[in-house]
C-alpha positions as CSV (number, residue, x, y, z in Angstrom):
1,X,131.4,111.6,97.3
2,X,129.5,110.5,94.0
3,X,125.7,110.7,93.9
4,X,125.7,106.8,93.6
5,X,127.9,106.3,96.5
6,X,125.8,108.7,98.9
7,X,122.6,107.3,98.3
8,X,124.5,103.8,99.0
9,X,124.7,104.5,102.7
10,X,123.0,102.3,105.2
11,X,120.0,103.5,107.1
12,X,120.5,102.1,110.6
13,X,117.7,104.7,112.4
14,X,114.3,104.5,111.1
15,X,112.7,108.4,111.4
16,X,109.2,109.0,112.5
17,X,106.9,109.8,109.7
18,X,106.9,113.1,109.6
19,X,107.8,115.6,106.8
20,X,110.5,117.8,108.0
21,X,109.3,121.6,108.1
22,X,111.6,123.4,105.5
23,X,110.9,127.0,106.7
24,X,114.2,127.8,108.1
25,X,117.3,129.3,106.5
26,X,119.5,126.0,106.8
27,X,116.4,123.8,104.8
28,X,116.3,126.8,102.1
29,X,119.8,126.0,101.5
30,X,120.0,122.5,101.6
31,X,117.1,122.5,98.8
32,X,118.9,125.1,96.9
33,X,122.1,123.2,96.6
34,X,120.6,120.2,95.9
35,X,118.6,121.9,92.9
36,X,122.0,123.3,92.4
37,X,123.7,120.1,91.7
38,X,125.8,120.0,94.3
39,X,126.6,117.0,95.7
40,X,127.3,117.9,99.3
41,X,123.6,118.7,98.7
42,X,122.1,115.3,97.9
43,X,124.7,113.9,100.7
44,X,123.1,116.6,102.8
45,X,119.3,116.0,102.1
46,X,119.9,112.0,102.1
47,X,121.4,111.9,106.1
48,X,117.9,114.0,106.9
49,X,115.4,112.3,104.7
50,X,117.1,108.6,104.0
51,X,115.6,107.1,107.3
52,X,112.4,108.9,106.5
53,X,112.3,107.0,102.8
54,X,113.5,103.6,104.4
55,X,110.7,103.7,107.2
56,X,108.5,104.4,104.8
57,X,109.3,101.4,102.3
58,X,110.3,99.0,105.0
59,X,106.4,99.2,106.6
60,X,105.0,98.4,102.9
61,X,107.1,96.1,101.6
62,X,108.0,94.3,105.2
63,X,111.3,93.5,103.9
64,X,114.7,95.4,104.7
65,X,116.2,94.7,101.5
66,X,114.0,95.6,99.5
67,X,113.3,98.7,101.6
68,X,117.6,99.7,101.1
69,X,116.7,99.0,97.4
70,X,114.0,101.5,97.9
71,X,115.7,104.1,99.3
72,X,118.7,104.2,96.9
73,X,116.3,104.2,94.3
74,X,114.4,106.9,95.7
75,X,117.5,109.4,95.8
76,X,119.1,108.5,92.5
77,X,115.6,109.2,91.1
78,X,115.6,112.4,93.0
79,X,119.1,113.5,92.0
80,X,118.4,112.6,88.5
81,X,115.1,114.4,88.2
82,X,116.2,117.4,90.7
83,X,115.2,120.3,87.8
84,X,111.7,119.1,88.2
85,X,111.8,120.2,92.3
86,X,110.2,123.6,92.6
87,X,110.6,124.8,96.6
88,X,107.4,127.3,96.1
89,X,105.3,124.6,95.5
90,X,106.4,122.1,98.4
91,X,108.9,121.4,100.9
92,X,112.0,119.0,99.4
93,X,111.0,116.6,101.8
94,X,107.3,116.0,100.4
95,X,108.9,115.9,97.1
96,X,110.7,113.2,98.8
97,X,108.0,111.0,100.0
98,X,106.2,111.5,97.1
99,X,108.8,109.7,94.9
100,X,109.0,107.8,97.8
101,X,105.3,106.3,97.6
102,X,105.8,105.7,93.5
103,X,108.5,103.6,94.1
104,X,107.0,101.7,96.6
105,X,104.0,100.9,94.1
106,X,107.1,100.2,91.5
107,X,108.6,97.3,93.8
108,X,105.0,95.6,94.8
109,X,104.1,95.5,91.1
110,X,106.8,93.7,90.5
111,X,106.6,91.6,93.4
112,X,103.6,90.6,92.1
113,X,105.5,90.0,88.5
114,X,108.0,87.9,90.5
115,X,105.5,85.7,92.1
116,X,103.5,85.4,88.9
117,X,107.0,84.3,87.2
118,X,107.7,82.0,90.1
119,X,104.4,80.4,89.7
120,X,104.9,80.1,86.1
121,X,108.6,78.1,86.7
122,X,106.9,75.6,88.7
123,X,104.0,75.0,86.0
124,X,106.6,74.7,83.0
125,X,109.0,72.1,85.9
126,X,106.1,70.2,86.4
127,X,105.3,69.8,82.5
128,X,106.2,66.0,81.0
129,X,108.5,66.9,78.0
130,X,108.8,63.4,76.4
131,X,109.5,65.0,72.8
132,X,112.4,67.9,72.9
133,X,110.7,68.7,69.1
134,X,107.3,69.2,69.9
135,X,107.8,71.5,73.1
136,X,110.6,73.5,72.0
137,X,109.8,76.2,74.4
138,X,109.6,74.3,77.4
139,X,112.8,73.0,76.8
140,X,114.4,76.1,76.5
141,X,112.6,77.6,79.7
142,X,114.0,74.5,81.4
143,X,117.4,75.3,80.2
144,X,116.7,78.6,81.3
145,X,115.6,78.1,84.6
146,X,117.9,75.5,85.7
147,X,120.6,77.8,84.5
148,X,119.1,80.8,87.0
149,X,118.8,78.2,89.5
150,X,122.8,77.4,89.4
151,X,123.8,80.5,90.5
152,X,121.8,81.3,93.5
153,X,123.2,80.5,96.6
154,X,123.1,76.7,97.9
155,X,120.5,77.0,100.8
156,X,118.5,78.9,98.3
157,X,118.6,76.6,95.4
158,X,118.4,73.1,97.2
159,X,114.7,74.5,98.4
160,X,113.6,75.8,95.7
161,X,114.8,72.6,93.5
162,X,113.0,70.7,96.6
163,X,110.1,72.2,96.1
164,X,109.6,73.0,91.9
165,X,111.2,69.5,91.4
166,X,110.1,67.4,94.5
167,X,106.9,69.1,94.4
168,X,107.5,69.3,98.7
169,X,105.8,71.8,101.0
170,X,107.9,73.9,102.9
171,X,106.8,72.0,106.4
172,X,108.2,68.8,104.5
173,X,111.0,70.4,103.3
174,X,111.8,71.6,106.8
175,X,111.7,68.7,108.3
176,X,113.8,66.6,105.3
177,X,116.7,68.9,105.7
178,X,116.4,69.6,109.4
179,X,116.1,73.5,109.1
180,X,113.9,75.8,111.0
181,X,110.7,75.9,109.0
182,X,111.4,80.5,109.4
183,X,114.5,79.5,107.8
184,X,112.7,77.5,105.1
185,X,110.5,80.4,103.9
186,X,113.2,82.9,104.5
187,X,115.5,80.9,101.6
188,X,112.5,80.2,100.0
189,X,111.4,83.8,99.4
190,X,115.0,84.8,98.7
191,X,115.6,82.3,96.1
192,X,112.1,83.2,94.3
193,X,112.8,87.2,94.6
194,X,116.5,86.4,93.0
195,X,115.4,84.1,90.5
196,X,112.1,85.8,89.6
197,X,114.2,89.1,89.0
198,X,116.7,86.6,86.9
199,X,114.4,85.6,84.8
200,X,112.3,88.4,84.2
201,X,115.8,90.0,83.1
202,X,116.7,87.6,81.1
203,X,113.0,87.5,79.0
204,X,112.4,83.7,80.3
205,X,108.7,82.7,80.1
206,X,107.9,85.9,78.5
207,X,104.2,84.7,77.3
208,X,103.2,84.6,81.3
């Protein structure tokens, strides 16, 4: 099994939050062969620590994707940065939740970055762009936006394009297309976290 693919496995069982003790033999040498480089290592230390990270990250963020994103990210940091471990100064599984914490701050910055982006695709859809010459970068961040908002999926796009375009609340929305007003928000906030990351990839509205 690859590092990538073990720190791909799903976390089903949240853990209570608690740091395993590492003082027995089995812990010694589950840190050591992780330091070590071996892989059965990292598969061994993510089955007793991956529902540890994901409780962790999934009571921040509130959001189970993002909290899977966490995780993986967590371990793959881990495994890359595994010379930096030192078992005399800490158990391998407060090393753990330590990366686990920076990584949390990582994703609600940019959460944050998202939303500000999000915010920022509304105000440039909302802008009259009589003259393609005068505002040439609003008309490229509309090209760019509408290009993002192609590819996300249907339920996702038609309220978003609902509300940046039809300038509709998500109650109104709701009750134009018939859908649960939960299901509203929940394609709503999908379609902003997806496009958000979209376009802060792609450099789109780069001056916000």
């Amino acid at each position: 099994m690859s590092a990538r693919q073990a720190t791909e496995r799903t976390v089903d069982t949240p853990a209570p939050l608690h740091v395993p003790v590492e003082d027995c033999p089995a812990d010694e040498e589950l840190a050591a062969g992780f330091v070590s480089g071996d892989e059965a290592g990292l598969t061994a230390a993510y089955d007793r620590w991956a529902p540890l990270v994901y409780t962790l990250a999934r009571r921040s963020l509130g959001d189970a994707r993002e909290a899977e994103d966490v995780t993986q990210t967590v371990f793959l940091a881990a495994w890359r940065g595994r010379a930096g471990f030192h078992p005399e100064r800490g158990a391998l599984g407060a090393w753990l939740v330590g990366i686990t914490r920076r990584k949390i701050a990582d994703a609600l910055t940019a959460r944050t970055r998202r939303a500000e982006l999000a915010t920022a695709v509304g105000e440039r859809m909302s802008e009259p762009c009589a003259d393609g010459d005068a505002q040439p970068d609003a008309v490229l961040d509309r090209v760019l936006v509408g290009r993002e908002l192609a590819r996300l999926p249907e339920a996702q796009r038609r309220v978003l394009v609902l509300a940046f375009y039809g300038d509709l609340t998500q109650p109104q929305i709701a009750e134009l297309t018939g859908w649960p007003l939960g299901t509203v928000k929940s394609h709503a906030r999908r379609g902003l976290h997806r496009l958000g990351r979209s376009l802060e990839a792609s450099g789109a509205l780069a001056s916000y």
